[in-house]
C-alpha positions, 0 to 999 in steps of 0.5 A, a space after each residue: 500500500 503506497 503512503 501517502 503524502 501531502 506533498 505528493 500525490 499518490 499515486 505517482 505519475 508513471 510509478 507502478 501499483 503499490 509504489 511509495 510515495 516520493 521520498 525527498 533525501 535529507 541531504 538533498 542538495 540546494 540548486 545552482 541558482 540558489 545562491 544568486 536568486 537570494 533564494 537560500 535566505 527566503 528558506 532560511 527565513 521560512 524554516 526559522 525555528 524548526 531545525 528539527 523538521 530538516 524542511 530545506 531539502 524540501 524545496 530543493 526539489 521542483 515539482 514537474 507537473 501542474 496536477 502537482 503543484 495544484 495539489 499542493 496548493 489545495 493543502 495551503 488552502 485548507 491549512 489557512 483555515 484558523 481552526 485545522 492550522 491550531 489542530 495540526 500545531 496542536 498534534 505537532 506540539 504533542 509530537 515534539 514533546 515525544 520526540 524530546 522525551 525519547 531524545 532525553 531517554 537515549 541520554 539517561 544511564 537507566 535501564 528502567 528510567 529509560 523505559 518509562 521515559 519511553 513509556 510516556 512518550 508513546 502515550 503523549 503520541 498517541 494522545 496527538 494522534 487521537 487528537 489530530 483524528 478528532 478534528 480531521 474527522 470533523 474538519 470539512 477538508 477540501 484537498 485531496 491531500 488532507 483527505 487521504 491522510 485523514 482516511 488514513 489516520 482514522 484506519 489506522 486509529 480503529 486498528 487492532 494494533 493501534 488499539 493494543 497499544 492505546 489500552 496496553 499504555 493506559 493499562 501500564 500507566 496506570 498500574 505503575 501509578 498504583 506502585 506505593 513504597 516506603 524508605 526507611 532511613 537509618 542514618 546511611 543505610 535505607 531499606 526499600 519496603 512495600 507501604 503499609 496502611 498508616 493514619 494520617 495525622 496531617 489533619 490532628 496537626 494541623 487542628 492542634 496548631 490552628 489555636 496558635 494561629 496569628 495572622 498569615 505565616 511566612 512561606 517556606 516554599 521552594 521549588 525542587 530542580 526538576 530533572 531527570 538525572 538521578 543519582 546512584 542513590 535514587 537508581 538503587 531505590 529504583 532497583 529495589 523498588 521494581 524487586 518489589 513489584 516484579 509483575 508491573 516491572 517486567 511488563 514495562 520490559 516487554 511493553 519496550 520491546 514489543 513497541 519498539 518500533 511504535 511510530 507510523 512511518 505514514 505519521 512520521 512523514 505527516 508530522 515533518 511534511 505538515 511543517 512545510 505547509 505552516 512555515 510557508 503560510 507563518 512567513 507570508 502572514 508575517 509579510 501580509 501584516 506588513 500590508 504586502 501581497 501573496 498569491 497562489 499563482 495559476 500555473 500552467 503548461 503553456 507559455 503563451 501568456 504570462 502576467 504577473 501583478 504587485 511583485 517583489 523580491 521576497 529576500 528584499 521583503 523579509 528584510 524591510 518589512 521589519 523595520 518599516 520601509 515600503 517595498 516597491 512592487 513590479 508588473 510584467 507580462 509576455 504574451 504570444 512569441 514573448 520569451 524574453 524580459 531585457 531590463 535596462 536602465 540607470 544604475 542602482 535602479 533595481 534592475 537586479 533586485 527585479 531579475 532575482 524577484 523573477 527567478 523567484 516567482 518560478 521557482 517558489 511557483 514550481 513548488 506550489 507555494 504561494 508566491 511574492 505577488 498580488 496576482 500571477 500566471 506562470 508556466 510550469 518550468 523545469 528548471 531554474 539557471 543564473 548567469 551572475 558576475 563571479 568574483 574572479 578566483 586567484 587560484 583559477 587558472 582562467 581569466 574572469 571571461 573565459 570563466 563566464 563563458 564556460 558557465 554560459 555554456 554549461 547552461 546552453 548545454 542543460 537548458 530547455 525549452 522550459 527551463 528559465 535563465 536569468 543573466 545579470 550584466 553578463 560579459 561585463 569584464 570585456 570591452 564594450 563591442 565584445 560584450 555587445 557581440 557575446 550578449 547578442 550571440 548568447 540571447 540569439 541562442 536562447 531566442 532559437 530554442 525558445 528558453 525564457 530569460 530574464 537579462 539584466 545588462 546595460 546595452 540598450 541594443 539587446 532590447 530590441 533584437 526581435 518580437 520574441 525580446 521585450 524591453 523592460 526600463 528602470 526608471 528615476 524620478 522625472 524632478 530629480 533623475 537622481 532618485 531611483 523609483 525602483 519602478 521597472 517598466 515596460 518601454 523602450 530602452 533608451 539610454 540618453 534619456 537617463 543622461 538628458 536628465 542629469 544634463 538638464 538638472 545641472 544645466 548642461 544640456 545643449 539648450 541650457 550650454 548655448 544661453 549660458 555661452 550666448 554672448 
């Protein structure tokens, strides 16, 4: 029977009856495009707080089909109900309280403190998985992901085997509660004793005391160290206690043995893949707060029309937001032939910061998050490649061009009609003709196999070279072109529009130049 999944669908496309679900290994190595995209910040920001649930190789691993993506998508859905996210916060809690009572029982040198440590954390888990089959049970659930988990959980609940286990926890805690012993204390030796039945004489005290009572007496509470450690005193009563109850001890023995292996592997895969879910919907509640917009994006198989509304770099987001500071945010569209955004314009005018909120609205899209914009359609790619300025290494035997070049065609030699490049003032280590010719040669190629892109360059001339290019411009403030807007634009480029504006605001223009030189 495959396990199911919230991440994946079951069945897998193309995977034989009885196929487990997909497996993502914990080790799973980050994309090229990661580091340059500012992407492996947005994860860390995401995953923030939950180390246990290694959630970062989760987004190493792009979906490839939309039925996919909008599975998962379904799964956010139903998790930004206020009600279904406290109950699964609520089991996962419950979840982490075993794990940390089973992480303290490895470290315990006692046999028989270690047992009852596991004893507990079985019952904590299955107090959470009842729980979370409750609320699932009365969850009126819409994806097809909640669905099956919760068909299952509750199959597994009214199982035999989890039944046993249930009544035989129960049955155990209780019988270990009854245990009643006495010490008695002589000087340093203590003998371990069944308790017999004494008088209490705690309330004949306390009635004979209560005539001398002036007014509220001082506390002497304090608080014991609650710790596990014992001691070897404490482990030899322990001992001689279970000697004494020899039938309650030997079945906690057997119930450890027997339950060894007690978690669900189904459960165990629920509990990590769930933290995927919440920690993407925390980190964009915390944006939404700062007045910002998310969306599901439609994603689609096709590529002929792509729109996207009020985007930003998510990188950018997750560090002005906190302090206050508005973040700017972008449209763009291609329709038809349009494949490729050349963004163009003033220097330090975003134009990078606008490829790298590209990038990211692919790669988050093509993992079914919800992505960094107030509205967005978007193809399916398969996979992400970034053609950024490297520092040149000293150790390298090649110069910074040839470097880059080797890097272009590695990309060339990878890509697809469906994969994204984003290029960032690429050849910008050569002359200007050479960087002119290699930037025309290297979009030529991209325009021949059809690959979007998104090029960020200062050559105005690779903004038109066909209707398959669409010039994109960042612009300045038209008072005072010494203020970036940060706004990209659709528009043609044209370089001297940049430097008519600072000509003209310190009167240099032609115009300006002849009346002040007019005789």
């Amino acid at each position: 029977m495959a396990l199911p999944s919230i991440l994946f669908p079951e069945p897998l496309e193309g995977a034989p009856a009885g196929a487990r679900a997909v497996e993502v290994p914990e080790a799973a190595a980050a994309p090229e495009c990661f580091h340059d995209l500012h992407l492996d910040r947005i994860v860390g920001a995401i995953a923030a707080g939950r180390d246990e649930y290694r959630l970062a190789p989760l987004f190493h691993r792009p979906l490839r089909d939309v039925a996919a993506i909008r599975y998962r998508q379904e799964v956010f859905r139903d998790l930004e109900r206020a009600a279904l996210a406290r109950a699964v916060a609520t089991f996962a809690e419950g979840m982490r309280r075993a794990r940390g009572q089973l992480a303290a029982a490895e470290k315990l040198h006692y046999a028989l403190q270690r047992r009852r440590c596991f004893l507990d954390a079985v019952a904590v888990s299955c107090e959470a998985i009842a729980g979370l089959a409750r609320d699932l049970a009365a969850a009126d659930l819409r994806s097809r992901g909640l669905k099956a988990f919760r068909d299952f959980l509750a199959a597994y609940t009214a199982s035999a085997p989890y039944q046993a286990l249930q009544s035989q926890t129960h049955a155990l805690l209780a019988r270990l509660a009854e245990i009643e012993y006495g010490l008695a204390i002589d000087g340093s030796r203590i003998a371990v004793q069944r308790r017999e039945a004494e008088p209490d004489y705690g309330a004949q005290v306390l009635e004979t005391f209560e005539k001398f009572k002036q007014g509220a007496g001082r506390s002497y509470a304090f608080k014991l160290y609650d710790s596990l450690d014992m001691n070897h005193v404490e482990a030899a009563i322990l001992e001689r206690v279970a000697l004494l109850f020899p039938e309650a001890f030997a079945s906690l023995s057997g119930y450890c043995e027997r339950h060894r292996d007690w978690l669900d592997p189904t459960i165990r895969r629920f509990d990590r893949e769930v933290q995927f879910y919440l920690a993407c919907l925390e980190h964009a509640e915390r944006l939404k707060s700062a007045g910002l917009h998310l969306c599901y994006p439609e994603v689609t198989e096709q590529f002929e029309h792509v729109r996207v509304r009020e985007a930003f770099d998510l990188a950018l987001a997750d560090a002005l937001a906190p302090q206050g500071i508005p973040v700017v945010t972008n449209d763009f569209e291609l329709a038809g032939a349009e494949r490729i955004l050349v963004v163009s314009g003033a220097n330090q005018g975003g134009k990078t910061t606008f490829a790298r909120m590209c990038g990211q609205l692919y790669y988050l899209a093509s993992l079914g998050c919800p992505v960094a914009a107030r509205e967005a359609q978007l193809p399916l790619i398969d996979r992400v490649f970034t053609h950024f300025e490297r520092e040149e290494q000293v150790a390298s035997l090649s110069g910074k061009l040839e470097e880059e070049l080797q890097r272009m065609r590695s990309i060339w030699r990878a890509a697809t009609p469906r994969s994204l490049i984003v290029m960032n003032e690429s050849f910008g280590s050569t002359t200007l003709s050479d960087a002119l010719y290699l930037g025309k040669e290297a979009l030529r190629w991209i325009v021949e196999r059809g690959t979007p892109c998104v090029c960020v360059t200062f050559l105005d001339e690779l903004a038109c070279l066909g209707p398959r290019t669409v010039s994109m411009v960042s612009t300045v403030d038209p008072r005072d072109p010494a203020i970036r807007t940060f706004k990209i634009l659709r528009q043609p480029a044209d370089g001297l529009a940049y430097a008519i504006a600072i000509a003209q605001k310190y009167r240099l223009s032609y115009r300006d130049l002849k009346e002040r030189l007019a005789p």
